[in-house]
C-alpha positions in Angstrom: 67.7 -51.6 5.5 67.4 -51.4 9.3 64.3 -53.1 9.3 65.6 -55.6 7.4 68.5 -56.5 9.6 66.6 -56.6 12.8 64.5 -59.1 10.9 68.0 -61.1 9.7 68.6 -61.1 13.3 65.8 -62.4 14.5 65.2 -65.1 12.2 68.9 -65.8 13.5 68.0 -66.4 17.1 64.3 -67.9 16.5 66.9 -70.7 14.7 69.1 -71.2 17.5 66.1 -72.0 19.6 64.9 -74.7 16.9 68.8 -75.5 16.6 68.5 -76.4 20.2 64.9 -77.4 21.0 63.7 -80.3 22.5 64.3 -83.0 25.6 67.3 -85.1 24.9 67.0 -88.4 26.4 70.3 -89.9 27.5 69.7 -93.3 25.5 69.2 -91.8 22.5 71.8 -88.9 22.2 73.8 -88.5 19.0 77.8 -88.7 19.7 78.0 -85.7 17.8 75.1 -83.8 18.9 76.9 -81.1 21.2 79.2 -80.7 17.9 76.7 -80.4 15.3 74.6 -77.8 17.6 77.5 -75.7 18.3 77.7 -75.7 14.8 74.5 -74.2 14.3 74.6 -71.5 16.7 77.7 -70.4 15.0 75.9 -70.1 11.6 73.0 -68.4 12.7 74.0 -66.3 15.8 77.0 -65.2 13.9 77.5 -65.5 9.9 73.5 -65.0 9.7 73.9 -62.0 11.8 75.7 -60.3 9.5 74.5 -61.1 6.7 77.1 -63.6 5.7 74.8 -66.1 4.2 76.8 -68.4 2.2 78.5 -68.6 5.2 76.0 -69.6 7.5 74.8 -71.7 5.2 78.0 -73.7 4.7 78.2 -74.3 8.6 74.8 -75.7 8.6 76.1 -78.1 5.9 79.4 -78.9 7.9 77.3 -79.6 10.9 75.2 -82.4 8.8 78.1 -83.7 7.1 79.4 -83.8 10.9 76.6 -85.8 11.9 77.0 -88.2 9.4 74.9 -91.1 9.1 74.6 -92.2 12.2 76.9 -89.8 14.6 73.6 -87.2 15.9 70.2 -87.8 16.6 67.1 -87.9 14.6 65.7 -85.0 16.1 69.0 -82.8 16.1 69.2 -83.9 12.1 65.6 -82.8 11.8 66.2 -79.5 13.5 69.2 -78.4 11.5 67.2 -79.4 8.1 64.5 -77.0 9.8 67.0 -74.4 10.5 67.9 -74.5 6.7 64.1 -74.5 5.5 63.5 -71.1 7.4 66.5 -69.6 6.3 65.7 -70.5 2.5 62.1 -70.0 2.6 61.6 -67.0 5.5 64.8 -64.9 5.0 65.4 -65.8 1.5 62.3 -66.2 -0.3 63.8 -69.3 -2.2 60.2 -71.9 -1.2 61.5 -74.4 -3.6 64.4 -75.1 -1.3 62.9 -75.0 1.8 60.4 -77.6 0.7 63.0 -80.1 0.0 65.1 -78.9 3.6 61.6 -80.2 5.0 61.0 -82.9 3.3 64.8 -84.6 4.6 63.4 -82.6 8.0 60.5 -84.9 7.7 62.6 -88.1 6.7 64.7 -87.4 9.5 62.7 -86.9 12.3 59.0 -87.5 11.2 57.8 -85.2 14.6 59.5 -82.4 12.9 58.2 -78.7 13.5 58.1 -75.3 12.2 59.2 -72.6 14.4 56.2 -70.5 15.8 56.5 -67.0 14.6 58.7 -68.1 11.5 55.4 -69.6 9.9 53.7 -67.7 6.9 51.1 -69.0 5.3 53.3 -70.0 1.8 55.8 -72.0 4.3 53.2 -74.0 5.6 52.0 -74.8 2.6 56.0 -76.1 1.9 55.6 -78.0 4.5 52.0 -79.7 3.8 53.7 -80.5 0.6 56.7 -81.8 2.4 54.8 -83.9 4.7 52.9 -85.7 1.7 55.8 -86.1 -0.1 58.0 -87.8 2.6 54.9 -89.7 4.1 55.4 -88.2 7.2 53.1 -87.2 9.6 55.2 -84.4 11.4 53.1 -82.2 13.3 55.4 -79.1 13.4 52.8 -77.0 10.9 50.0 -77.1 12.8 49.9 -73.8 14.7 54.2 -73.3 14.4 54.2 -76.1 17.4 57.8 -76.5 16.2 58.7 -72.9 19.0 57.4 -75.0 22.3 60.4 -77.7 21.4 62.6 -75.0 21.3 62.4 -73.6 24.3 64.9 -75.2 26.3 67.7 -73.7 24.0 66.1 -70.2 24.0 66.6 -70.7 27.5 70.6 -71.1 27.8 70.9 -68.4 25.4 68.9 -66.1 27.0 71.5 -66.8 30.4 74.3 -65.3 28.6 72.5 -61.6 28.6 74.0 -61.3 32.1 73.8 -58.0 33.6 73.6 -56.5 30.4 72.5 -52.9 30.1 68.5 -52.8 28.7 68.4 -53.6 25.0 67.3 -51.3 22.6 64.9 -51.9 19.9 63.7 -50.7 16.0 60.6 -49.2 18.2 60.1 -47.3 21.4 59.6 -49.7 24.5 60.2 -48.5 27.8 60.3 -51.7 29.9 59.5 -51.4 33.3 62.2 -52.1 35.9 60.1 -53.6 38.4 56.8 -54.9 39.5 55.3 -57.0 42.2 55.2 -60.9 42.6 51.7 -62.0 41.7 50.9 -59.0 39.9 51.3 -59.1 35.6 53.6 -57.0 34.0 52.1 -54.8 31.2 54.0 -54.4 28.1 53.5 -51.5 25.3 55.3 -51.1 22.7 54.9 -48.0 20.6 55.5 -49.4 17.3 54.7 -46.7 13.7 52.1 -47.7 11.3 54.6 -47.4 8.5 56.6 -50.4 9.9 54.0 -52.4 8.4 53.4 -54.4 12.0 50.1 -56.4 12.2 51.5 -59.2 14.5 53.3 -58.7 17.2 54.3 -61.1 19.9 56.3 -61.0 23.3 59.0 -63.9 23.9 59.0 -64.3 27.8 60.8 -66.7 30.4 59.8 -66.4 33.8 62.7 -66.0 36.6 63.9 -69.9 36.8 61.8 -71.2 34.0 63.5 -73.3 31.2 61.2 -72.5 28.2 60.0 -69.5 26.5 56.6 -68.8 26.6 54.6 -66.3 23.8 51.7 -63.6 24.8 50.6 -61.9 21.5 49.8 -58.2 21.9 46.6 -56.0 21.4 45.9 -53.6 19.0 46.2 -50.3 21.2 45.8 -46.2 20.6 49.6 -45.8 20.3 51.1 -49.3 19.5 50.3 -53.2 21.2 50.1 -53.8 24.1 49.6 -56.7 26.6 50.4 -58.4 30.1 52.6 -61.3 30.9 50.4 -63.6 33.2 50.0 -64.3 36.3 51.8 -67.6 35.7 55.6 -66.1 35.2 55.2 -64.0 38.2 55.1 -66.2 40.8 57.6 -65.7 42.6 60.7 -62.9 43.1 63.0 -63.0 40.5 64.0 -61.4 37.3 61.9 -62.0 33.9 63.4 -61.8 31.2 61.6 -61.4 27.2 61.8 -59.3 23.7 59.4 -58.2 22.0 58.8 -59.5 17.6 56.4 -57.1 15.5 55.4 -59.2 12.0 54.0 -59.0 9.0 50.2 -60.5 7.7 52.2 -63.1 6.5 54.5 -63.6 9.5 57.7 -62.4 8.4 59.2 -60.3 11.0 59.4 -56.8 10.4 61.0 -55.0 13.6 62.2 -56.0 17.1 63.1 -55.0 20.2 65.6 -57.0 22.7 66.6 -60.5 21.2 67.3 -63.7 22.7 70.7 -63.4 23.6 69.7 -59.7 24.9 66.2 -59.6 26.6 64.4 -56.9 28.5 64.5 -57.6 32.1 62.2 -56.9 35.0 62.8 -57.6 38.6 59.7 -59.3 39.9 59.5 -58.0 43.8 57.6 -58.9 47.0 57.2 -54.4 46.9 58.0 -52.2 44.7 58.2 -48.0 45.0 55.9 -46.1 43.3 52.9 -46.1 41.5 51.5 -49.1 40.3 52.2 -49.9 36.8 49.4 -50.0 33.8 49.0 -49.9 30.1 48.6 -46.6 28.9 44.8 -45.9 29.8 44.0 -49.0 31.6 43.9 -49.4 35.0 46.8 -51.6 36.8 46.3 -55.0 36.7 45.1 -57.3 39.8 46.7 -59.1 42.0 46.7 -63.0 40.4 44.3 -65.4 42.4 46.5 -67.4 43.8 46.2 -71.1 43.5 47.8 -74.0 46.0 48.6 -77.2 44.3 46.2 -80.2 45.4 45.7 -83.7 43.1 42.5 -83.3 41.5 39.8 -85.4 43.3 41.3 -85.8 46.3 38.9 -84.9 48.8 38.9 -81.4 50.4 40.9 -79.9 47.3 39.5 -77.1 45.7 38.6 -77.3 42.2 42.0 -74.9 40.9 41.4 -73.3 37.6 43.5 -71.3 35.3 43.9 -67.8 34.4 43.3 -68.3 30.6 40.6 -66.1 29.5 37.7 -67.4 26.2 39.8 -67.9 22.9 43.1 -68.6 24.6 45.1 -71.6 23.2 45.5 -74.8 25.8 45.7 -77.9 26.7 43.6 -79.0 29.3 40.6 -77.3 30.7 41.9 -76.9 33.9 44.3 -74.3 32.7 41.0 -72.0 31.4 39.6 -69.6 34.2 36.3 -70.7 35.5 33.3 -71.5 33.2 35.3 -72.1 29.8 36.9 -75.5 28.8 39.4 -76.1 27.1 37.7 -77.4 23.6 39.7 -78.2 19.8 42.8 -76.2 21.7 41.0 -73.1 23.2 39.5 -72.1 26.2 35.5 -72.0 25.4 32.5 -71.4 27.2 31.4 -74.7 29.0 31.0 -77.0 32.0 33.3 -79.7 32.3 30.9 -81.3 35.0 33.4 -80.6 38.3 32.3 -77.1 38.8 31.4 -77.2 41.9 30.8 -73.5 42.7 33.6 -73.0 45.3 36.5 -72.9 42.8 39.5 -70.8 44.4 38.7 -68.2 46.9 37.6 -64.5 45.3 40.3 -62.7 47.8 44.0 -63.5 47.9 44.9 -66.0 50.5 48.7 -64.7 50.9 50.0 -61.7 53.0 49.3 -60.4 56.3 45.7 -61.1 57.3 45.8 -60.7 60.8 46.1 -57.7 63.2 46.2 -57.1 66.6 46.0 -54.0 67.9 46.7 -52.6 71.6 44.8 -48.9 71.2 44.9 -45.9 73.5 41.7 -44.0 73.3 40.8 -40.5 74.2 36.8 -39.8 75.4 35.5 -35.9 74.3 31.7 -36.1 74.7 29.4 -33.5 73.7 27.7 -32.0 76.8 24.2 -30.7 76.0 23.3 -27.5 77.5 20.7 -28.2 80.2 18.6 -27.1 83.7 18.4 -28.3 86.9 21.0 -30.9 86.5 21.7 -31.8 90.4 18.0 -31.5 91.0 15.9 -35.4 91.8 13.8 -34.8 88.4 17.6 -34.8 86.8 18.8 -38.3 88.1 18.4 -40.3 84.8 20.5 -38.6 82.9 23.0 -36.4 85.7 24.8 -37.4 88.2 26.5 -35.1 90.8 29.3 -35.4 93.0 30.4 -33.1 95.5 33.8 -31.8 94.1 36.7 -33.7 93.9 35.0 -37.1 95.5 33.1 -39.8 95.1 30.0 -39.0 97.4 26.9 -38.1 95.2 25.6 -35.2 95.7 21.9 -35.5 97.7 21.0 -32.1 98.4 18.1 -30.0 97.5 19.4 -27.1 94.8 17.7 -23.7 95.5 16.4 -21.8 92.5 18.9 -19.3 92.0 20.3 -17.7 88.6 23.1 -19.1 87.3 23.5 -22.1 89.0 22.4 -25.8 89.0 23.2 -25.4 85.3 25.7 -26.2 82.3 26.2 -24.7 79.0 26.7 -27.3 76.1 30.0 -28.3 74.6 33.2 -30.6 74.5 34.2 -31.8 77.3 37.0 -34.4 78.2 35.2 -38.0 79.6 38.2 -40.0 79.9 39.3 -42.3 77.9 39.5 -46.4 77.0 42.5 -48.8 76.5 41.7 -51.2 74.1 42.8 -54.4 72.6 41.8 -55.2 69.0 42.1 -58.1 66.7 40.8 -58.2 62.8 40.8 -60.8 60.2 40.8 -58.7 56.6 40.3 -60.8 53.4 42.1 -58.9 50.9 40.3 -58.2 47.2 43.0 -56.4 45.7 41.3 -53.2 45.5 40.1 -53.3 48.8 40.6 -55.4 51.9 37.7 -56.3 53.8 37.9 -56.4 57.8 35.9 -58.2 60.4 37.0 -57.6 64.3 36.7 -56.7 67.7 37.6 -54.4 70.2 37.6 -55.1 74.4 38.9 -53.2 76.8 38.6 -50.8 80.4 36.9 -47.6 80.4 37.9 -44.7 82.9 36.7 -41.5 83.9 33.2 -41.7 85.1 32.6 -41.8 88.8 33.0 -44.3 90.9 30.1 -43.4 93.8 30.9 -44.4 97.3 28.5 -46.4 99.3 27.5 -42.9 101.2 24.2 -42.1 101.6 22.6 -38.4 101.8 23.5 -37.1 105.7 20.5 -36.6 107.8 19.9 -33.2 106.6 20.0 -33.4 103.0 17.2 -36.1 102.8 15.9 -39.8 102.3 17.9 -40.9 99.5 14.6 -43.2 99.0 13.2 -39.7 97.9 16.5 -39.2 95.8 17.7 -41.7 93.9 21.4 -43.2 94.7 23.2 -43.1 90.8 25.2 -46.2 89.3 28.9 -46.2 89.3 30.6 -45.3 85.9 30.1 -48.6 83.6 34.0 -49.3 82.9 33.6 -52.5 80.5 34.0 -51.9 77.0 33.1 -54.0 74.3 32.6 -53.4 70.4 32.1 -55.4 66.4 33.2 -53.5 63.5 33.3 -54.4 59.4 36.4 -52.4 58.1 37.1 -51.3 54.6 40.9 -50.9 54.1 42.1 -48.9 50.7 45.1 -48.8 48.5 46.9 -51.6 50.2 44.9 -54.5 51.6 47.6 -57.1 53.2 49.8 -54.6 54.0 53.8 -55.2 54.1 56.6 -52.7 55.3 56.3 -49.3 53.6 52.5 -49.3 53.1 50.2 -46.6 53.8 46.9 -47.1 53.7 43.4 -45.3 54.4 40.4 -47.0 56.3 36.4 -46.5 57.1 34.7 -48.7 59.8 31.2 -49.1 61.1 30.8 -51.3 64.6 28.5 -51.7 67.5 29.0 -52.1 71.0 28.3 -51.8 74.6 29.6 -48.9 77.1 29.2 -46.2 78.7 30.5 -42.5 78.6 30.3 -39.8 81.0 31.7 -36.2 80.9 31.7 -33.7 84.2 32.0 -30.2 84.2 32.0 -28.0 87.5 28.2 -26.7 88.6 27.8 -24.4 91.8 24.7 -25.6 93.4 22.9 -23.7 96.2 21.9 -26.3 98.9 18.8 -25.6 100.7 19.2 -28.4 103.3 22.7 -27.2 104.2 22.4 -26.9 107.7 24.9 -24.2 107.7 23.1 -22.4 104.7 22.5 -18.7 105.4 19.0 -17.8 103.4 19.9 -14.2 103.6 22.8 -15.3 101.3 22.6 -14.8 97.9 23.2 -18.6 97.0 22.6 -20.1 100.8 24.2 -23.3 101.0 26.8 -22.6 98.8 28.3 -25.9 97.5 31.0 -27.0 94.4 29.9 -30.5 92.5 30.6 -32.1 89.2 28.1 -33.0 87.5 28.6 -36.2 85.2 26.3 -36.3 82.1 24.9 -40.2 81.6 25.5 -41.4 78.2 24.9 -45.6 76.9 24.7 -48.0 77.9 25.1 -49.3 74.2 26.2 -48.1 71.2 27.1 -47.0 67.4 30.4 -46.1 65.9 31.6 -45.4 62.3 34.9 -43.7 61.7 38.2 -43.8 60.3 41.7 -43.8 60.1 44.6 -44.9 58.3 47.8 -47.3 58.8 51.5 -47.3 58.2 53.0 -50.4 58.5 57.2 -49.9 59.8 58.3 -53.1 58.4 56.4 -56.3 57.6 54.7 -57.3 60.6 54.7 -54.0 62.5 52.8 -50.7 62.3 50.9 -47.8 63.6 47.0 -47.1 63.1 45.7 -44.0 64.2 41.7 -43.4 63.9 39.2 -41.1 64.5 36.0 -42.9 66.1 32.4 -41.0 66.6 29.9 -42.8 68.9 26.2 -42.5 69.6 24.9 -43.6 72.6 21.5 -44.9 73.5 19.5 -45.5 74.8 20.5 -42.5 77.2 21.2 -40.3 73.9 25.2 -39.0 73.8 27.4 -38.1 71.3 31.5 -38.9 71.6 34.6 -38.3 69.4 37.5 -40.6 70.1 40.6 -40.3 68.5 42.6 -43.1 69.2 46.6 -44.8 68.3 47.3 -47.9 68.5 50.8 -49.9 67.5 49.9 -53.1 65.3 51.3 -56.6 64.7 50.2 -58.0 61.3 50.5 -61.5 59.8 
């Protein structure tokens, strides 16, 4: 008996909306009309409700006799005629009835329409009947048309749910309470095979929409399910819809939510959380996004829909690219304007631009090496005597232990760079082309001193260059989990670039000087002298790396990577982690 009543109840509010339905033009406005609908809702929100059918069936009589003959509209006359048919024929089996509510439907109002949903195959065939017999040449029974004029009324009844807590149902349905602008929101409902469901539809109005739209669910492991489109999520707001499992025939068998109560699901610019998915399905992507433009004026893109092959439509432009809207459904085609640019394949909304101001730190690897202050060295060593400048132009005596460094980390310095990158987003991933320029430090800076008398012709030992302190660098970014980032975000990164640069790394070498003129040779390292020797590395380079970003609020973050470079064509290898605060937008 349950199921029955949910079914009584729904028939009631699928009523009010073809009570109400349809544009009223000023001009052409019944005195009456406000009366006779009031009427209606009465019968069918309340005597139908519970069960009180004489009774709602003697207020849809006193709204006609209210109307009169000429005191309401054609099309509010046709509607309440309608509103009697589906009551006779859907809720109470009586056919013979409803045929002749239709038939004074049809004389009434010749555009008159079933209600979509409320349409089983033995009411149609009422209303084919009906139609030949008033001469009419209504198109309400093709398709249930008769639920798109209703719409407007579903949409003031749906206004009085308020703040309402969420409805429950004759199935399980767990709504969600949020999801993200531009994203569709999936819908499952967990409805029992003995319910006897093969149809089941969601009612949905989009947060300032005045019409009711219909998504028909899948067969799923577990129930239907299904996700509102991309069109009712356009912007922040709350959604509202309920959810109508039916019969083969199309006689409603359980629901969940109603007109008057609705789900209801705040449509965000970010939610918390995970997102949200159909059980066993991955969540669904972000929606293209597409700017209004007349078509054919020039420099517009050629906008397409999001309707997939077999959807119902109108016009081909609401179809996704390649399919055309042919006999009412979106099929595979060319309509001639395909041009091959279409809408762009990454979102164009969000934060797409970021400008970094990073703070790197230089730890080369220092390979373990011979001889370093010695002439044969200078191409890839450079020594300065300790704590200076001046380069170091002495000859090194052969003597254990010194002249030479063991391999390892050391600390070269470091960069400060600025960075800018342009990411297109494609949902899953955002990809990210940019640049990095800045000022190196750390590497000497040799004085114009040449080798003193003693220590020899520096024709005979080359003078080194200064420390290179220009840096320059392209990378290609990958960004995961959150491509055009907004406050709250977290999200991973990889990179690849090239560049030009230079990196050098000193550690401390005893040398013993030979041309010291104050060398001792009995000593055992005569001519004694501290240096640091800098290890050449670049001028060019390779980097690949990454990092991650957490974005504070919108348009302000903090990036923090980890950067290895390889040098060439003097071969080095650096790590260089690096922070960096970022502006995006």
């Amino acid at each position: 008996m349950l199921v029955a009543s949910r079914s009584q109840k729904f028939f009631a509010l699928a009523l009010v909306v073809s009570a109400l339905l349809g544009p009223h033009v000023a001009e052409a406005a019944g005195k009456k009309d406000k009366e006779a609908t009031k009427l209606i809702t009465t019968a069918l929100d309340e005597d139908y409700l519970n069960l009180e059918f004489d009774k709602a069936e003697g207020n849809l009589k006193k709204a006609l006799k209210t109307c009169g003959k000429d005191q309401c509209s054609p099309e509010v006359v046709g509607k309440i005629h309608v509103a009697l048919a589906t009551v006779h024929g859907v809720g109470q089996k009586k056919l013979d009835v409803a045929k002749a509510d239709l038939v004074e439907a049809l004389k009434a109002d010749p555009n008159a329409k079933l209600i979509e949903g409320l349409n089983p195959p033995e009411l149609e065939a009422k209303f084919k009947e009906a139609k030949a017999e008033a001469g009419g040449s209504g198109k309400g029974g093709e398709g249930g048309e008769g639920g798109e004029g209703g719409e407007g009324g579903e949409g003031g009844e749906g206004g009085e749910a308020g703040s309402k807590p969420q409805p429950a149902g004759d199935f399980d349905h767990t709504p969600l309470a949020e999801q993200a602008v531009n994203y569709p929101v999936p819908v499952f409902a967990e409805i029992p095979d003995e319910l006897g469901a093969e149809k089941v539809i969601v009612r949905y109005k989009p947060y300032g929409g005045t019409k009711w739209e219909t998504l028909q669910l899948e067969k799923m492991d577990g129930g239907f399910g299904g996700e509102i489109p991309c069109a009712a999520v356009t912007t922040t707001g709350e959604l509202k819809y309920y959810i109508i499992g039916s019969e083969a025939g199309g006689t409603p068998v359980a629901t969940a939510g109603s007109l008057k109560n609705p789900y209801k699901v705040k449509i965000k610019n970010k939610i918390t959380g995970d997102k949200p998915s159909l059980p066993g399905k991955n969540p669904p992507k972000k929606c293209v996004i597409a700017t209004d433009c007349p078509p054919g004026l020039p420099g517009c893109e050629n906008v397409r829909g999001d309707k997939e092959e077999g959807r119902s439509c109108d016009a081909t432009s609401e179809c996704q690219q390649g399919l055309i809207c042919l006999n009412g459904a979106c099929t595979p085609g060319d309509d001639g304007t395909s041009t091959g640019g279409g809408t762009k394949p990454w979102n164009t909304k969000g934060a797409h631009h970021y400008i970094s101001l990073a703070g790197q730190l230089d730890l080369a690897y220092i390979s373990s090496a011979e001889d370093v202050c010695s002439k044969g060295s200078s191409a890839t060593y450079v020594c300065t005597r300790e704590g200076t400048d001046d380069q170091f132009f002495g000859t090194p005596g052969d003597v254990r232990g010194t002249n030479g460094i063991s391999g390892g980390l050391a600390l070269a310095g470091g960069r400060i760079l600025a960075g800018y990158d342009y990411e297109f987003d494609f949902d899953v991933v955002g990809l990210g082309i940019g640049a990095r320029i800045g000022y190196a430090f750390g590497g000497p800076n040799l004085s114009d001193a040449g080798p003193d008398a003693d220590e020899g012709d520096d024709k005979k030992f080359p003078k080194g260059n200064s420390f290179l302190p220009f840096h320059g660098e392209g990378r290609v970014q990958l960004r995961f989990m959150n491509p055009s980032m907004q406050g709250g975000d977290f999200a991973p990164h990889a990179f690849i670039g090239f560049g030009g640069g230079q990196v050098n790394a000193s550690v401390p070498v005893t040398v013993c000087n030979t041309t010291d003129p104050e060398a001792d040779p009995g000593d055992d390292c005569p001519g004694e002298t501290k240096v640091d020797a800098f290890q050449l590395t670049g001028l060019t380079f390779a980097s690949f790396g990454g990092g991650a970003t957490y974005m504070i609020v919108d348009n302000f973050g903090i990036t923090a990577d980890i950067k290895f470079m390889v040098l060439f064509p003097t071969v080095g290898f650096v790590i260089a982690p690096s922070i960096a605060p970022v502006v995006a937008f």
